[in-house]
N, CA, C and O of each residue as an XYZ file, in Angstrom:
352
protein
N      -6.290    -23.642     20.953
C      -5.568    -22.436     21.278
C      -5.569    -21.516     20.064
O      -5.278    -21.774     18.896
N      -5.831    -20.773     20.432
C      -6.019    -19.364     19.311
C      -4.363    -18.727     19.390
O      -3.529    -18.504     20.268
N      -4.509    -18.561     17.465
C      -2.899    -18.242     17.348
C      -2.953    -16.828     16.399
O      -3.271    -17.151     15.255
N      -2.775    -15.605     16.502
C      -3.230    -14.667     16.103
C      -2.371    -14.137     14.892
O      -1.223    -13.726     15.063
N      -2.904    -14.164     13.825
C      -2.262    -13.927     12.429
C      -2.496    -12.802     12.081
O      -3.531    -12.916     11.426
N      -2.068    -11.251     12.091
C      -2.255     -9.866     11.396
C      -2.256    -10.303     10.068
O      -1.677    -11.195      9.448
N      -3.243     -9.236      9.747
C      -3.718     -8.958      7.977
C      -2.545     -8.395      7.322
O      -1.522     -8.125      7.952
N      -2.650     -8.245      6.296
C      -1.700     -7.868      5.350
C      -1.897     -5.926      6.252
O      -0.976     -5.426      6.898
N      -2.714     -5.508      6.116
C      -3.529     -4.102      6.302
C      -2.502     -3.780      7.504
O      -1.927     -2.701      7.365
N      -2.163     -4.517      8.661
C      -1.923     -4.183      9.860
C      -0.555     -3.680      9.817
O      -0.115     -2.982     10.731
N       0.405     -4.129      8.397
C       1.506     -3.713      8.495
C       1.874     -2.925      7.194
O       2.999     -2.941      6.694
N       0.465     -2.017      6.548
C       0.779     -1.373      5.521
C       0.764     -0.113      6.352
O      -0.036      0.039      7.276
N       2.006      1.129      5.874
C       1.560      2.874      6.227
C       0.228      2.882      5.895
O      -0.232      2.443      4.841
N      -0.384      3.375      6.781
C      -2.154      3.458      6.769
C      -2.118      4.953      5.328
O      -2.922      5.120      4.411
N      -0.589      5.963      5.763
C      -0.678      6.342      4.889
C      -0.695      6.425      3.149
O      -0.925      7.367      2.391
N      -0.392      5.192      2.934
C      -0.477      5.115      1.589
C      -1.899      4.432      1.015
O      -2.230      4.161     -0.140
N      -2.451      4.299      2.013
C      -3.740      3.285      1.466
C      -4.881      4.490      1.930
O      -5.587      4.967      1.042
N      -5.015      4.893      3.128
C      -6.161      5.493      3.131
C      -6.989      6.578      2.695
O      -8.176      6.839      2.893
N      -5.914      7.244      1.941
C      -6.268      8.886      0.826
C      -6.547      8.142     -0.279
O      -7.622      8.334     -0.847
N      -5.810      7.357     -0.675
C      -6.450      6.541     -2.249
C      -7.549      5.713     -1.964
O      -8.121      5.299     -2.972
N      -8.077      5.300     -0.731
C      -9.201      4.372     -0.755
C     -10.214      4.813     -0.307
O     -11.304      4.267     -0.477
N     -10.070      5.690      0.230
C     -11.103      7.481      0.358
C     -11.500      7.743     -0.878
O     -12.560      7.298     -1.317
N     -10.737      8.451     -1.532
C     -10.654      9.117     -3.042
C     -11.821      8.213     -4.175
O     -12.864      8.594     -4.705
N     -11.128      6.966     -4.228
C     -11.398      5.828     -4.972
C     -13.449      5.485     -4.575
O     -14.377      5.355     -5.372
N     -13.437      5.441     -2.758
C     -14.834      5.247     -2.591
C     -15.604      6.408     -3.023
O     -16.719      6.158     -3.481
N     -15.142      7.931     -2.956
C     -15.768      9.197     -3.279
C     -16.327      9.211     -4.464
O     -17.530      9.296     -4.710
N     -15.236      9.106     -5.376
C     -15.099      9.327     -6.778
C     -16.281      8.415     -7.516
O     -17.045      8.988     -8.293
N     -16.432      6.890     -7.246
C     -16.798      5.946     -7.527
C     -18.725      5.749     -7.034
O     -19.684      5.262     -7.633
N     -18.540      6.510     -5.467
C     -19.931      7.065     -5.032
C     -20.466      5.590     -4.220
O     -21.575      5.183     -3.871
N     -19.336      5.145     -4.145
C     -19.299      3.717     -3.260
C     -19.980      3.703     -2.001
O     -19.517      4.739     -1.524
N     -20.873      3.183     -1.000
C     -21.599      3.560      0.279
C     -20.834      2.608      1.217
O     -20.812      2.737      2.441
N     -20.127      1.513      0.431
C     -19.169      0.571      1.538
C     -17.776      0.233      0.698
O     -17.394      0.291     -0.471
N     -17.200     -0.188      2.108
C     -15.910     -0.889      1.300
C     -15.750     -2.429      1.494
O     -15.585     -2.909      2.615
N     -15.804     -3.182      0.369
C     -15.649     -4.064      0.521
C     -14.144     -4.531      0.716
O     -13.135     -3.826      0.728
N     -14.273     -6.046      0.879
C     -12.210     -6.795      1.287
C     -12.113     -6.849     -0.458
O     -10.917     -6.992     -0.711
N     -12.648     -6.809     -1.326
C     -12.274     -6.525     -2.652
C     -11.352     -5.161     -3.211
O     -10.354     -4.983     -3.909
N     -12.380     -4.295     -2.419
C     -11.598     -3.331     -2.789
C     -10.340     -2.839     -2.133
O      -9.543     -2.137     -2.756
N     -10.101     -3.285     -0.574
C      -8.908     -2.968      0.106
C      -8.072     -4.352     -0.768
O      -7.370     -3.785     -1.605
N      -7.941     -5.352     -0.858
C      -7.416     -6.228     -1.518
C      -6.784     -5.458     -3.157
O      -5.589     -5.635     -3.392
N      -7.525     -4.745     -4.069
C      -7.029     -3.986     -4.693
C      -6.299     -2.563     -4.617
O      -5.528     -1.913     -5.322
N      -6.927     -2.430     -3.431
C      -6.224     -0.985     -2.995
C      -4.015     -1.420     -2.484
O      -2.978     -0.797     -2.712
N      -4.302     -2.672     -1.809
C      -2.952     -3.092     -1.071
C      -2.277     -3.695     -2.483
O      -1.055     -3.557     -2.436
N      -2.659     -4.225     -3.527
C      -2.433     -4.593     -4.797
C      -1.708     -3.407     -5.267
O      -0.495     -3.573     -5.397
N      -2.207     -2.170     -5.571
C      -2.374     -1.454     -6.052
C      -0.460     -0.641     -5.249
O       0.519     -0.167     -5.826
N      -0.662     -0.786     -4.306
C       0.860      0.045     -3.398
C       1.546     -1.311     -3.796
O       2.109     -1.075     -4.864
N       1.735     -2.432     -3.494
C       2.694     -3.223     -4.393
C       3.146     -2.757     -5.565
O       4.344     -2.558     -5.767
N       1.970     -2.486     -6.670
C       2.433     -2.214     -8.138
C       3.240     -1.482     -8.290
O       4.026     -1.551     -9.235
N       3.276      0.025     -6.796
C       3.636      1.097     -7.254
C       4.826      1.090     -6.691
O       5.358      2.190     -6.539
N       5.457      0.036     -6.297
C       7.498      0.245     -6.294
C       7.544      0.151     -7.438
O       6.968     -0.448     -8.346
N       8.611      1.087     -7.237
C       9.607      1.387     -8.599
C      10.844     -0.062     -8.687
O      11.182     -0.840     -7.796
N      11.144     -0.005     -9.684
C      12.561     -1.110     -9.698
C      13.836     -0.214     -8.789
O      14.768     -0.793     -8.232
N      13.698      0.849     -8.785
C      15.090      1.361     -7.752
C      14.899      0.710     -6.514
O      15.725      0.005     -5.934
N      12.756      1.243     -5.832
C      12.874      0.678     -4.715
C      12.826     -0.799     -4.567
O      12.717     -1.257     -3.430
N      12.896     -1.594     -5.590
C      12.383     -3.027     -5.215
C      14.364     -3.459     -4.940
O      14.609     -3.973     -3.849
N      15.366     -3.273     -5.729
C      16.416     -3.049     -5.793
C      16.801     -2.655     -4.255
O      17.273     -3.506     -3.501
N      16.551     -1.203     -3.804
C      16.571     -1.377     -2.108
C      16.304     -2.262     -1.440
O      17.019     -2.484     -0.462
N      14.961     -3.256     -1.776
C      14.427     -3.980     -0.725
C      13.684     -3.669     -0.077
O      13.245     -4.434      0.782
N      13.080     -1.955     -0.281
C      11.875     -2.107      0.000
C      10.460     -2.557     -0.356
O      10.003     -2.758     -1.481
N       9.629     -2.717      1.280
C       8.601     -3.805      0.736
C       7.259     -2.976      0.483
O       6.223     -3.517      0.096
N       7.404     -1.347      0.788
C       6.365     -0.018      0.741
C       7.077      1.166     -0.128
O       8.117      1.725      0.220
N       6.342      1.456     -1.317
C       6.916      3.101     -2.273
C       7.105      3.990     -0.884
O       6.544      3.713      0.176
N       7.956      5.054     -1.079
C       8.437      5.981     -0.206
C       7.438      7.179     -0.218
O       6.898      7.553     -1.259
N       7.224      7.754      0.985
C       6.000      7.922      1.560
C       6.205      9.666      0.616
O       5.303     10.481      0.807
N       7.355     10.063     -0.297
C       7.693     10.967     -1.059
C       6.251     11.142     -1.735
O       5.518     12.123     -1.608
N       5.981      9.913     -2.526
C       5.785      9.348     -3.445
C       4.564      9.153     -3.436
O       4.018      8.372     -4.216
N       3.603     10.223     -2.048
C       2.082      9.354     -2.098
C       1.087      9.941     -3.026
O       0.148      9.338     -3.547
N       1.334     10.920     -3.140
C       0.159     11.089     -4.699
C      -0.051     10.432     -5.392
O      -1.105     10.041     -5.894
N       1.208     10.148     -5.562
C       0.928      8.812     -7.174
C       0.512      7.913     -6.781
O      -0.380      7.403     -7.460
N       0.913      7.227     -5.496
C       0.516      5.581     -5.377
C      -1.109      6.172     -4.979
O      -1.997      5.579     -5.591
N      -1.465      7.019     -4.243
C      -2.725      7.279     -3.838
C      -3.325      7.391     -5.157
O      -4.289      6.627     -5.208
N      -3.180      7.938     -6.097
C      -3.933      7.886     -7.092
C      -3.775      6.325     -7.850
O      -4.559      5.959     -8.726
N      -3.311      5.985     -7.651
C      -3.052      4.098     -8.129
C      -4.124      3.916     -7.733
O      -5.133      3.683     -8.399
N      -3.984      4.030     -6.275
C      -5.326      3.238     -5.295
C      -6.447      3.567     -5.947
O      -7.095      3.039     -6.851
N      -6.556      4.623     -5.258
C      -7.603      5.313     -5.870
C      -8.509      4.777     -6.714
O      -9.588      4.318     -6.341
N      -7.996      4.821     -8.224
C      -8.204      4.158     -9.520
C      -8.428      2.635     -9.254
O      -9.394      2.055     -9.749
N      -7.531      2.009     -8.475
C      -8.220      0.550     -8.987
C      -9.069      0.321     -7.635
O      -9.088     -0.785     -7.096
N      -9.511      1.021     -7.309
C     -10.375      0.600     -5.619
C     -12.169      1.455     -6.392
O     -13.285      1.477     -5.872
N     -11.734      1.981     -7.645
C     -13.271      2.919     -8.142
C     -13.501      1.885     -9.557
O     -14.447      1.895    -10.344
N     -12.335      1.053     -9.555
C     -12.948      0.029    -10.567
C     -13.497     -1.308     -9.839
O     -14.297     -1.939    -10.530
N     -13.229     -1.814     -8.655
C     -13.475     -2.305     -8.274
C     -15.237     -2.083     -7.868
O     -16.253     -2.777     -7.892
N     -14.887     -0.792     -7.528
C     -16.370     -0.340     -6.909
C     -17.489     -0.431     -8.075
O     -18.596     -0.932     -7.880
N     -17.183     -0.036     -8.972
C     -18.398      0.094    -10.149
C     -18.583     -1.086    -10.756
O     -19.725     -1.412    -11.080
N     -17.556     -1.874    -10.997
C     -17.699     -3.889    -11.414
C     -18.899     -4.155    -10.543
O     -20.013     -4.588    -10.836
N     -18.160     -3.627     -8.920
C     -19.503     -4.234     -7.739
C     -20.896     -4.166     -7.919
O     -21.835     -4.946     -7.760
N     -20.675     -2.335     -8.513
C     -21.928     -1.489     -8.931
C     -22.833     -2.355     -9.828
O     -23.960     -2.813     -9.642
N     -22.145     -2.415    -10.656
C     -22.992     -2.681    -12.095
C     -23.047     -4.460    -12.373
O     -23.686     -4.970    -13.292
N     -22.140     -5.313    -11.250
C     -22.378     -6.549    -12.092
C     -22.792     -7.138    -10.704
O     -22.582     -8.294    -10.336
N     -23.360     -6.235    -10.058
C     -23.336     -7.572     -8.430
C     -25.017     -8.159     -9.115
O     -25.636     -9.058     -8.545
């Protein structure tokens, strides 16, 4: 019997991940995305609670707040990409 487990992905705001993991593949000149780089991209919106929001209990930065975490992403989803680049 098949027992159906959602990804981490299925219960992130698509908005906080998908302008930084856009950005990040652009910037970087990436032609795919690998589960490396969404794995750093969802890394990456973790990092970016603040201690106020972790203190709330929230488990996503406030959607105020998406430039910055988008540029988080961003950044570690174009390091990811060029490691890929240059050491695959």
């Amino acid at each position: 019997m098949y027992t159906h487990h959602p990804s981490l992905f299925s219960f992130l705001p698509s908005s906080l991940l998908t302008q930084g993991i856009g950005l990040g593949a652009v910037v970087s000149g990436a032609t795919i995305i690998t589960d490396k780089m969404l794995y750093a991209a969802s890394e990456a919106v973790a990092a970016s609670l603040t201690e106020e929001e972790r203190a709330e209990g929230r488990v996503f930065p406030r959607v105020a707040r998406i430039r910055q975490v988008s540029l988080k992403v961003a950044t570690e989803v174009a390091k990811v990409s060029f490691c890929f680049l240059f050491f695959q």
